[in-house]
C-alpha positions, 0 to 999 in steps of 0.5 A: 374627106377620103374617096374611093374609086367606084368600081362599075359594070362596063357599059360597052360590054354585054353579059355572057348568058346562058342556060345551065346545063349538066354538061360542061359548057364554055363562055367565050373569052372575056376582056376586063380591065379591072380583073374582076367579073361579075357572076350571077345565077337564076333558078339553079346553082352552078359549079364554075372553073377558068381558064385558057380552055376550062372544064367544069365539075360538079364535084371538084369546081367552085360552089355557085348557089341559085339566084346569087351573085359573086365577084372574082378576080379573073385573068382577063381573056379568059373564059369561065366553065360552068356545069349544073345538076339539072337543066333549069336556071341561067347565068350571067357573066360580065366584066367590071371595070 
């Protein structure tokens, strides 16, 4: 029988949370060493970029729809954009090692 390593949330880091606004908003800088977050949306959908020092857009950023998750691969100690339509909703950001 075959395993496979089972990739988790990290229990010594806490999400990044946040209100979604119509500006350009920055996370702080994220550490992950398996080079993938966790996103995730409530009550609004999101636009996301990252980067060293990222902007978001909602015309040109990743699509995020409301109340869903999503999984990236992410260059660790960076930091992740984001911009809504409206100032309802929330997201989380977190690292998964």
């Amino acid at each position: 029988m075959q395993t496979y390593p089972i990739t988790t949330i990290d229990p010594d880091n806490t999400a990044y949370v946040a209100s979604i606004t119509t500006s350009s908003q920055a996370s702080t800088v994220i550490a992950t060493g398996s080079g993938i977050i966790r996103i995730s949306t409530q009550g609004n959908h999101c636009h996301v970029s990252f980067g060293s020092a990222p902007t978001a857009s909602v015309t040109t950023s990743f699509f995020i729809p409301t109340n869903s998750v999503e999984f990236f691969a992410f260059k660790s100690g960076e930091k992740v954009a984001f911009i809504g339509n409206s100032t309802a909703g929330s997201i989380s950001i977190i690292a998964v090692d």
